[in-house]
PADRENVO-145277 format. One record per residue (C-alpha): residue number from 1; residue in three letters; x, y, z. Coordinates in Angstrom, 3 decimals. Example, Ala and Ser with C-alpha at 12.3 -4.5 7.8 and 13.67 -1.06 7.14 Angstrom:
BEGIN
+-----+-----+----------+----------+----------+
|   i |  aa |     east |    north |       up |
+-----+-----+----------+----------+----------+
|   1 | ALA |   12.300 |   -4.500 |    7.800 |
|   2 | SER |   13.670 |   -1.060 |    7.140 |
+-----+-----+----------+----------+----------+
This chain:
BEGIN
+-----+-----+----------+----------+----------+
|   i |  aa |     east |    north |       up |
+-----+-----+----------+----------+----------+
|   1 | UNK |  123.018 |   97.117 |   83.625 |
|   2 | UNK |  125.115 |   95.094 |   85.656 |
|   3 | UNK |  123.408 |   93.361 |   89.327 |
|   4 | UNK |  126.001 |   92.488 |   91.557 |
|   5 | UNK |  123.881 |   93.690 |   94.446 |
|   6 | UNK |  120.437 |   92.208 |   94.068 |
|   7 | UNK |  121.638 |   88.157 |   93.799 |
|   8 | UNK |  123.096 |   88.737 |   97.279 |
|   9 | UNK |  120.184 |   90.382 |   98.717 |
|  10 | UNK |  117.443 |   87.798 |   97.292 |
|  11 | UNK |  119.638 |   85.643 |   98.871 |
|  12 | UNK |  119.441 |   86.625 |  102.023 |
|  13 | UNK |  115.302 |   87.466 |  101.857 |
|  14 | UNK |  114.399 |   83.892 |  100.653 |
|  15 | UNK |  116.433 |   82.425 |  103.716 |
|  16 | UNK |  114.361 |   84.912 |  105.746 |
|  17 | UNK |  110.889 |   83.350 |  103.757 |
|  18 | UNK |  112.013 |   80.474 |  104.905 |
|  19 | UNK |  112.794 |   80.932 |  108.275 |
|  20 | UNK |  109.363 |   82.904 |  108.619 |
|  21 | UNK |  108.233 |   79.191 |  106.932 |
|  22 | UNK |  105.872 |   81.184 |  104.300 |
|  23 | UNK |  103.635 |   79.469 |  102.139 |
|  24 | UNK |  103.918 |   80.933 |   98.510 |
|  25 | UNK |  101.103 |   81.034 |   96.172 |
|  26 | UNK |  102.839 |   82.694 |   93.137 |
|  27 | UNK |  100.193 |   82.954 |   90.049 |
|  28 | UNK |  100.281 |   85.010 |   86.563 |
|  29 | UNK |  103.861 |   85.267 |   86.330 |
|  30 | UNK |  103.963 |   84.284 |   82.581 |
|  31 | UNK |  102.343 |   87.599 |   82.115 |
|  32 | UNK |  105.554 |   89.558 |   82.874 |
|  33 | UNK |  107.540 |   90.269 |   79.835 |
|  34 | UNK |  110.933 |   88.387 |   78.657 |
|  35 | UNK |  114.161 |   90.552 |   79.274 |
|  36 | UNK |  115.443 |   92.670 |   76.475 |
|  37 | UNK |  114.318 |   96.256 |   75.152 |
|  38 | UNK |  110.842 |   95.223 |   74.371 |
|  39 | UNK |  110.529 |   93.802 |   77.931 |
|  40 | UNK |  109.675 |   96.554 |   79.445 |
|  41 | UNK |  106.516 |   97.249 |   81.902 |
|  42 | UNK |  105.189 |   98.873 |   85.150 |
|  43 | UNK |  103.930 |   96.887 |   87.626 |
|  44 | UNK |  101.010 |   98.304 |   89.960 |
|  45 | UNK |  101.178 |   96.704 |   92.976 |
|  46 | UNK |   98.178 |   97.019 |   96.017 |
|  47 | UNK |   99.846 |   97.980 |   99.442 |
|  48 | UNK |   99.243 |   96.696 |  102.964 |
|  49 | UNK |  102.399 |   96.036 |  104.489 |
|  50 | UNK |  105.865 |   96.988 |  104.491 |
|  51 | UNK |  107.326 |   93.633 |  102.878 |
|  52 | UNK |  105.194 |   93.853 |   99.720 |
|  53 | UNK |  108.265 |   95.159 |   97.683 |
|  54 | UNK |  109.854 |   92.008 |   98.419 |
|  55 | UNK |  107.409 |   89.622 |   97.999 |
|  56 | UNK |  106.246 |   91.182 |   94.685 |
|  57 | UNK |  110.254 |   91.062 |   93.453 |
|  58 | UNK |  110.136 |   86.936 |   94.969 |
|  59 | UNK |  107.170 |   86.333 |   93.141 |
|  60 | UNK |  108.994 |   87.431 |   89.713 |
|  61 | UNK |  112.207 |   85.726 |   89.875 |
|  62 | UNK |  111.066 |   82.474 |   88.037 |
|  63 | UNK |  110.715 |   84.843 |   85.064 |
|  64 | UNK |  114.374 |   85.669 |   85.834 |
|  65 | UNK |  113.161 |   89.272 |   86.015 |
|  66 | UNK |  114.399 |   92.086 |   88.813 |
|  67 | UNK |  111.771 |   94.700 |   89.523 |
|  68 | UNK |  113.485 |   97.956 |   90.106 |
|  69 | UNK |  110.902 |   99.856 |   92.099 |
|  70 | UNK |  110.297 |  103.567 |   93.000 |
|  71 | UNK |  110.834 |  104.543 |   96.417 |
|  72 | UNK |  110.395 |  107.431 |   98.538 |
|  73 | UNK |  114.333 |  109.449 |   98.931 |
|  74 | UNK |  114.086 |  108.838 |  102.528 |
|  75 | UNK |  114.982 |  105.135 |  102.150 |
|  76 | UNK |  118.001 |  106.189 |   99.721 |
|  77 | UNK |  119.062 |  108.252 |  102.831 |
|  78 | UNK |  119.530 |  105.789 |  105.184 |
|  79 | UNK |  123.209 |  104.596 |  105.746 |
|  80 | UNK |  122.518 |  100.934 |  105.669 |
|  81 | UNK |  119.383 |  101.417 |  103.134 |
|  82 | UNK |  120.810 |  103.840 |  101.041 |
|  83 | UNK |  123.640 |  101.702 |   99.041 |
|  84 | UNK |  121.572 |   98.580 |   98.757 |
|  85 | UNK |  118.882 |  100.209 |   96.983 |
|  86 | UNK |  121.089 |  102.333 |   94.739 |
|  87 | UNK |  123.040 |   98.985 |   94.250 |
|  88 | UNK |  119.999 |   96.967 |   92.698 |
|  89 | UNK |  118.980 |  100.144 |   90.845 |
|  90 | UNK |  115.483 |  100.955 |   92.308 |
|  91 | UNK |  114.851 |  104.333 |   91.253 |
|  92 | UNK |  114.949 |  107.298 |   94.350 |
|  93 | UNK |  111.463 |  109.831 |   94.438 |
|  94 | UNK |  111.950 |  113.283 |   95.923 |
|  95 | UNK |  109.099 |  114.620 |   95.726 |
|  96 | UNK |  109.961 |  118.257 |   95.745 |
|  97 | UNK |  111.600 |  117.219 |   92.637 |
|  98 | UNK |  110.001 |  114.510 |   91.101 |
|  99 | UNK |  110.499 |  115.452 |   87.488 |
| 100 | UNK |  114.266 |  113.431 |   88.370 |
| 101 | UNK |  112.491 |  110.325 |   88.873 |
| 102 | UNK |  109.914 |  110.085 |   86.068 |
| 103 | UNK |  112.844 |  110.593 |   83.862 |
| 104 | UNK |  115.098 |  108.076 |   85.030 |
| 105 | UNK |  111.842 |  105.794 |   85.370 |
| 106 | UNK |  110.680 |  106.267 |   81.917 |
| 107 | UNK |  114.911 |  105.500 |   80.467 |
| 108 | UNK |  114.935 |  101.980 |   82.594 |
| 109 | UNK |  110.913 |  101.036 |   80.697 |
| 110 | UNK |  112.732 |  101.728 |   77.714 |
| 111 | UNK |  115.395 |  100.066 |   78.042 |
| 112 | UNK |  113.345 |   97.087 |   79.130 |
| 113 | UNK |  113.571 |   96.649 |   82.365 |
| 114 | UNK |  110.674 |   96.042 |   84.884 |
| 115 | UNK |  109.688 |   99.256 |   87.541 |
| 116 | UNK |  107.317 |   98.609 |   90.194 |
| 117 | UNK |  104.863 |  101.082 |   91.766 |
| 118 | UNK |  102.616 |  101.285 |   94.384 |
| 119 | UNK |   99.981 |  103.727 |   93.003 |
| 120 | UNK |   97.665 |  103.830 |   96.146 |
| 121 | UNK |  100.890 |  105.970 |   97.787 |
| 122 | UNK |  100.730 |  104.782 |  101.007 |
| 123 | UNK |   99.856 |  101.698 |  103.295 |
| 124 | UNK |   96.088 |  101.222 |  102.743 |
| 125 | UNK |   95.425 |   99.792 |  105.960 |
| 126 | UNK |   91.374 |   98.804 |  104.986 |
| 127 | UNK |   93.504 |   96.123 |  103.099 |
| 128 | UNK |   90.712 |   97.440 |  100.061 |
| 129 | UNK |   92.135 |   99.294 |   97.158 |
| 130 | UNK |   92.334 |  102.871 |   97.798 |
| 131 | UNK |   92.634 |  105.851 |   95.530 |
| 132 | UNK |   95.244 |  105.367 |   92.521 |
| 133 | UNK |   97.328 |  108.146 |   91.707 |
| 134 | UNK |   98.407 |  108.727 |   88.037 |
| 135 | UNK |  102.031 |  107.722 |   88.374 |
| 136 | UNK |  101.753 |  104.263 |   86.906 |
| 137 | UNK |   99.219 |  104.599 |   84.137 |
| 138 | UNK |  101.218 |  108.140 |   82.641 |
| 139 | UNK |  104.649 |  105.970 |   83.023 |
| 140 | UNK |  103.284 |  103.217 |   80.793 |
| 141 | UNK |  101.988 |  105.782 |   78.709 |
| 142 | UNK |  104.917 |  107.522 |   78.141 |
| 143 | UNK |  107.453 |  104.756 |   77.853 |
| 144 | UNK |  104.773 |  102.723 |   75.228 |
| 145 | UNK |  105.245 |   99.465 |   77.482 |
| 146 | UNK |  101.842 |   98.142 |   79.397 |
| 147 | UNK |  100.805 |   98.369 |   83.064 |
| 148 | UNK |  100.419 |   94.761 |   84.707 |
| 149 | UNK |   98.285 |   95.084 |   87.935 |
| 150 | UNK |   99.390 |   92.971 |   90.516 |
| 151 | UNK |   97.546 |   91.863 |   94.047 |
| 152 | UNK |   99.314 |   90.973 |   97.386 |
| 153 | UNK |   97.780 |   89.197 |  100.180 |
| 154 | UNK |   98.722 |   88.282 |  103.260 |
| 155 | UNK |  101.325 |   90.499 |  103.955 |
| 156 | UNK |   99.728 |   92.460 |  106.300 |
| 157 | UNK |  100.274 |   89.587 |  108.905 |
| 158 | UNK |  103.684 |   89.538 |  109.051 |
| 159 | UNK |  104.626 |   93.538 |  109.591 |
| 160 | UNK |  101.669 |   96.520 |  108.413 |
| 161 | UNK |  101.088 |   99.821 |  109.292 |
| 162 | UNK |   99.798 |  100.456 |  113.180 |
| 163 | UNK |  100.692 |   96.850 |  114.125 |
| 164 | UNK |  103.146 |   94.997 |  115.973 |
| 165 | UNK |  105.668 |   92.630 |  113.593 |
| 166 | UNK |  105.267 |   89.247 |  114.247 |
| 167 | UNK |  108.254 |   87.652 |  112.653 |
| 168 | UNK |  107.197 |   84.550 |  114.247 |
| 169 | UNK |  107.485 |   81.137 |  112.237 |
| 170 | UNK |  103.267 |   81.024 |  111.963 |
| 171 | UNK |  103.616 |   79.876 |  108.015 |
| 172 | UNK |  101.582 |   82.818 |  107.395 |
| 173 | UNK |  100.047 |   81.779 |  103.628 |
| 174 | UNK |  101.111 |   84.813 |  101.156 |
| 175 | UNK |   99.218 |   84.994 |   97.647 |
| 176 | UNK |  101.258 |   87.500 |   94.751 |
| 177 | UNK |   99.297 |   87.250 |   91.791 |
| 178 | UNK |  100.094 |   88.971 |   88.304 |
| 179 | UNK |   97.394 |   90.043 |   86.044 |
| 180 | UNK |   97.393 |   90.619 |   82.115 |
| 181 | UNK |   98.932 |   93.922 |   80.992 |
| 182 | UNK |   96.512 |   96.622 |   80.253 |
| 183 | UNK |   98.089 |   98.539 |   76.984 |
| 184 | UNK |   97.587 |  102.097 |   77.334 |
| 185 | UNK |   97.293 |  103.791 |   74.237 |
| 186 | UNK |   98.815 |  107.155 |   73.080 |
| 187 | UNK |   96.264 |  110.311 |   73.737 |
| 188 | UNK |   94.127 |  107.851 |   75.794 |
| 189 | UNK |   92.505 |  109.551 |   78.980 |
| 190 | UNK |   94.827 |  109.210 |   82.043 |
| 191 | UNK |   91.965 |  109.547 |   84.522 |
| 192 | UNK |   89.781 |  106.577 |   82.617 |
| 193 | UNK |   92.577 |  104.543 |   82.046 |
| 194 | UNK |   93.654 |  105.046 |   85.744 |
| 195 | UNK |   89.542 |  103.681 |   86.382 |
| 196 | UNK |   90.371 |  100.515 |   84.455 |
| 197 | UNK |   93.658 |   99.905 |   86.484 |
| 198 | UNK |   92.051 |  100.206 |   90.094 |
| 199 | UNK |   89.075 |   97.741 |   88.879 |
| 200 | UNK |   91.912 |   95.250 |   87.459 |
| 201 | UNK |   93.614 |   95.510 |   91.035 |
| 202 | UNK |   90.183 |   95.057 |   93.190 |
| 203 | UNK |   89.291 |   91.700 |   90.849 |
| 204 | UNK |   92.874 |   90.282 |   91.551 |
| 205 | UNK |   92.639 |   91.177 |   94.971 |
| 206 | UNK |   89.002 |   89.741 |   95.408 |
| 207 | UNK |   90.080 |   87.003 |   93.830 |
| 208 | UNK |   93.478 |   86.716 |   95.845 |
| 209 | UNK |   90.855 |   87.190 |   99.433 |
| 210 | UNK |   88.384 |   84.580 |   98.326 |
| 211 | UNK |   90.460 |   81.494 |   97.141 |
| 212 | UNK |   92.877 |   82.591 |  100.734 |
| 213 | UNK |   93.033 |   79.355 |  102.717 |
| 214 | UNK |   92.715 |   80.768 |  105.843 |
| 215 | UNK |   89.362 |   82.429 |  108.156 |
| 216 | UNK |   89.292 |   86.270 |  107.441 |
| 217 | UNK |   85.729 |   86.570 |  109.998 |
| 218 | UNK |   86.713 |   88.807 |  113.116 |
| 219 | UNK |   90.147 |   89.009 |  112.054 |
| 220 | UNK |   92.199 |   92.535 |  112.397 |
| 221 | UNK |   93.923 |   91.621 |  108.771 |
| 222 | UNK |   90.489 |   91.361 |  107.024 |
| 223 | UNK |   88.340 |   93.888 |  105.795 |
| 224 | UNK |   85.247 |   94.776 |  106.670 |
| 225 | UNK |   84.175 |   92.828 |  103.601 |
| 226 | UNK |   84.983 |   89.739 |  104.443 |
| 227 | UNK |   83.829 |   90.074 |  107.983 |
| 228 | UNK |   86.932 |   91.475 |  109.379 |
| 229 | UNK |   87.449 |   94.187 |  111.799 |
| 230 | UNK |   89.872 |   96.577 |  109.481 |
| 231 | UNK |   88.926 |  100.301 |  109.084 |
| 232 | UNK |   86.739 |  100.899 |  106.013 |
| 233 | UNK |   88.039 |  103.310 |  103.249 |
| 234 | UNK |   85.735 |  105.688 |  104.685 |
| 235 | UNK |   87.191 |  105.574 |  108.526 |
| 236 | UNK |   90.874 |  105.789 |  107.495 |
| 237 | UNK |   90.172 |  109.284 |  105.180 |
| 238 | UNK |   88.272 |  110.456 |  108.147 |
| 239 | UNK |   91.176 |  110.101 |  110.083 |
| 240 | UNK |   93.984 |  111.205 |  108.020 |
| 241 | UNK |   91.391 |  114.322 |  107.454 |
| 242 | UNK |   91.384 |  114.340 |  111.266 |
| 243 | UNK |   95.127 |  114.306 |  111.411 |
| 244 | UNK |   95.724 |  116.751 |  108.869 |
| 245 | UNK |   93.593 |  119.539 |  111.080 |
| 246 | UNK |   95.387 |  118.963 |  113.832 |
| 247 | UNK |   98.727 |  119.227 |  112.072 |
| 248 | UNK |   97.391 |  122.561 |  110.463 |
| 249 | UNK |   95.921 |  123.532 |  113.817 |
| 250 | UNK |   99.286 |  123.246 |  115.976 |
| 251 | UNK |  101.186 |  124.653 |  112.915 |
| 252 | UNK |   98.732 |  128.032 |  113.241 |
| 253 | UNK |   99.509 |  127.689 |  116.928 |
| 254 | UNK |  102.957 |  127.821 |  117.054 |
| 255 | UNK |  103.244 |  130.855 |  114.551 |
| 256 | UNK |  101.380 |  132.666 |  116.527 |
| 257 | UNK |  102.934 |  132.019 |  119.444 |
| 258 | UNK |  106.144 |  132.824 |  117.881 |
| 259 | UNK |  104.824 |  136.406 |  117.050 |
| 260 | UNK |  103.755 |  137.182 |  120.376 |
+-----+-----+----------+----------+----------+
């Protein structure tokens, strides 16, 4: 498929790396597979911040590869959002309708190209793998091309869930690292595959955390395991659990306060 849009557009983000003054640590990229029909793969990225898309996509271009990444239909929406990302052919999820999107996700695999997921669904803002949901391992599956985990750290610094940008120029250091793909064979068990993914991801990430050049120790962008002050896994379900009540509460609330 033809990319006018995308050249343009990593133009403009690696003048923004730069003017952020990011320090890249890029690793594993020769694990991504040469363009062409057999080059297909799905990429299962970690999330803790809203730039990881980008940085992930960055972190590929030596391999002269564009990820084309599924994204919530909200983005496609927007007026400004909406073209770019239909331009550089990242793949829209409704997901009152999601059969859509696993079809047109499972023709780009095989017809090579590269589709990145975030399988943990939302921010996880413990900055610790969170619960993986089937998308990427059954895509993989489907298409016969392999899963490549991939870890991203240090993102969280520049723009995250519940905190305030800083789009200062503070060199934040920024780690992307590309494990080995993880072939997931036909009839194999989604949910113990799915096991083997989220232990891949946790290594790289660990590994990512440990060899990070800067003190995580009583910092808000650390987790609790490296003696930061993030929410554990454990805090964060409490609270969306929390949330959720109260949404269900008000809801129950306002019916019946539309029947009276």
């Amino acid at each position: 498929m033809a990319d006018y849009v995308y050249p343009p557009v990593i133009f403009v983000i690696k003048n923004f790396w730069r003017y952020l003054g990011l320090r890249f640590d890029f690793q594993g990229q020769e694990h991504l597979p040469h363009r062409g029909k057999s080059g297909g793969a799905v990429l299962a990225i970690n999330h803790i911040g809203y730039l990881d898309f980008a940085l992930a996509g960055t972190a590929a271009l030596p391999m002269k590869r564009y990820i084309r990444f599924m994204a919530k239909k909200e983005i496609f929406d927007h007026k400004v959002a909406g073209p770019l990302m239909r331009g550089m052919h990242h793949i829209s999820v409704d997901r009152s309708a999601g059969s859509s999107a696993l079809a047109a996700a499972l023709r780009a695999l095989r017809s090579g190209e590269i589709i990145g997921i975030f399988p943990e669904g939302t921010i996880s803002r413990s900055f610790e793998i969170a619960e993986l949901k089937s998308g990427a391992v059954r895509l993989a599956q489907g298409a016969g091309v392999p899963v490549i985990p991939v870890a991203v750290w240090g993102s969280q610094r520049i723009v995250t869930k519940k905190r305030k940008p800083d789009f200062g120029r503070n060199r934040f250091p920024i780690t992307v690292i590309f494990g080995e793909p993880i072939f997931i064979p036909k009839g194999a068990d989604v949910a113990a595959e799915e096991i083997k993914l989220k232990e891949a991801m946790s290594n790289l990430l660990h590994q990512a955390q440990i060899n990070y050049p800067d003190e995580t120790a009583g910092q808000w962008w650390a987790p609790v395991r490296l003696g930061g002050t993030a929410p554990t896994l454990e805090q964060v379900e409490r609270e969306r659990l929390e949330h959720l009540q109260q949404s269900q509460s008000k809801s129950k609330q306002d019916n019946e306060d539309g029947e009276n």
